[in-house]
C-alpha positions in Angstrom: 0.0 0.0 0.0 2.6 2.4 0.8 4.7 2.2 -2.6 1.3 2.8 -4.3 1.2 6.2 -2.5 5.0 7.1 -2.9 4.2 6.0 -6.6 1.0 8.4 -7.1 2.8 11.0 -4.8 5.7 10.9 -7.7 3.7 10.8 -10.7 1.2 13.5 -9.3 4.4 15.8 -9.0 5.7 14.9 -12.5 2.1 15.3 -13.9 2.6 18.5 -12.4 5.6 19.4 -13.8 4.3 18.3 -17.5 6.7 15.6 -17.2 4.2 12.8 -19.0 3.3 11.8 -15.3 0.1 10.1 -16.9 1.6 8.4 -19.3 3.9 7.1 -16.7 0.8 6.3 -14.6 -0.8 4.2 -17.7 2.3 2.1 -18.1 2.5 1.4 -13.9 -0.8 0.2 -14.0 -0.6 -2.1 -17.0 2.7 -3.3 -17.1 3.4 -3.7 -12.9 0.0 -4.2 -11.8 -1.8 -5.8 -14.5 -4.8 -3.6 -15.1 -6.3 -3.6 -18.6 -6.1 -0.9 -20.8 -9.4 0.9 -20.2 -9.2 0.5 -16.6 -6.1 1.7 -17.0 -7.3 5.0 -19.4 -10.2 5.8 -17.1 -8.0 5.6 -13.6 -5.4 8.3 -15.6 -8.3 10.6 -16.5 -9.1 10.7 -13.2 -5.4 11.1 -11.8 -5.3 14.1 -14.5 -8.1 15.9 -13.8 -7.0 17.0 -10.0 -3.2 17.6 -11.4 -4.3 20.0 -14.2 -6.7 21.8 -11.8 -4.0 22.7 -9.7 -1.5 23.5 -12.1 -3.6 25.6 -14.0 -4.9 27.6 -10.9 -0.5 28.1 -9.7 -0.6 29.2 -13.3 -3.7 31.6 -12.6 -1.9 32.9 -10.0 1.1 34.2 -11.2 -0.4 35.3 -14.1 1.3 32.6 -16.7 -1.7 32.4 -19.6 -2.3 34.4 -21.9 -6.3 33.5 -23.0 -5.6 34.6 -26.2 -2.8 31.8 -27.0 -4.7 29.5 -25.1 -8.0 29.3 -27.0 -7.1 27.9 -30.1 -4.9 25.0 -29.0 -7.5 24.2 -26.4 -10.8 23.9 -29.1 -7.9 22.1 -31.3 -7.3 19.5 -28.3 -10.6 18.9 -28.0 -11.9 18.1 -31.2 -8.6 15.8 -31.3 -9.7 14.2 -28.2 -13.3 13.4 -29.6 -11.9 12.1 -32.6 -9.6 10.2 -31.4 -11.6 8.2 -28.7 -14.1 7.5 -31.6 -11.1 5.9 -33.6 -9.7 4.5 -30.6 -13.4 2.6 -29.5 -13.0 1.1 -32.8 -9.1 0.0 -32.3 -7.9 -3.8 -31.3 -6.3 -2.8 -27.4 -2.8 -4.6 -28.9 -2.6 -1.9 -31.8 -3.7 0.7 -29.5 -0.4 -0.4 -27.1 1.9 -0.4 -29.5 0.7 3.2 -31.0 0.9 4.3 -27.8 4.4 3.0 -27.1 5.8 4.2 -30.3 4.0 7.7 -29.8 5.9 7.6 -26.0 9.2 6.9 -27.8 8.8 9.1 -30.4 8.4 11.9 -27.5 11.3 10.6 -25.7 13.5 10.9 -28.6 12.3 14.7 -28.8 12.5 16.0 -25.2 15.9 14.5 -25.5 17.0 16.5 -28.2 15.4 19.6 -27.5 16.7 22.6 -27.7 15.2 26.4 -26.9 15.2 28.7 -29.6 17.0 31.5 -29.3 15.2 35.0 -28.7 15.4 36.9 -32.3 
């Protein structure tokens, strides 16, 4: 029971962070406990939801969004999301894993090589 706290307590913080804490979270749940995939989908949602409430409220706070950058990439994730979860309802759960493993690596590979712009 305890490393299942320590365990949220470390994903919450990287959720947090916008680390991939959730993504981290689906794997845990699949891989080490066993859970199956929608389970597993359904028990991140939930983990998310409290994580982006209180990062976006610290961001609130000191005043970090700007509304007008933030609407279109919002109504954009949305309609991605709906589409999406229609497409993935339709999906066999093994091709929906492997997407999702090749979409994790493929964002692994980028945060690796990032590198900020420089200011013009």
């Amino acid at each position: 029971m305890l490393i299942h706290i320590l365990i949220g307590a470390l994903l919450g913080t990287l959720a947090g962070l916008g680390t991939g804490g959730g993504s981290l979270l689906v794997l845990w749940l699949t891989l080490i406990q066993g859970m199956d995939q929608p389970t597993a989908r359904t028990v991140n949602l939930m983990f998310f939801l409290p994580c982006a409430l209180i990062a976006g409220i610290a961001h609130l706070r000191q005043g970090a969004i700007d509304y007008r950058k933030l609407l279109l990439p919002t109504v954009c994730g949305c309609v991605a999301a709906a589409v999406f979860t229609a497409l993935g309802k339709q999906m066999d759960t093994d091709r929906l894993r492997k997407l999702f493993g090749v979409l994790l690596i493929f964002t692994s590979f980028r945060e690796l090589s990032y590198r900020p712009r420089k200011p013009k």
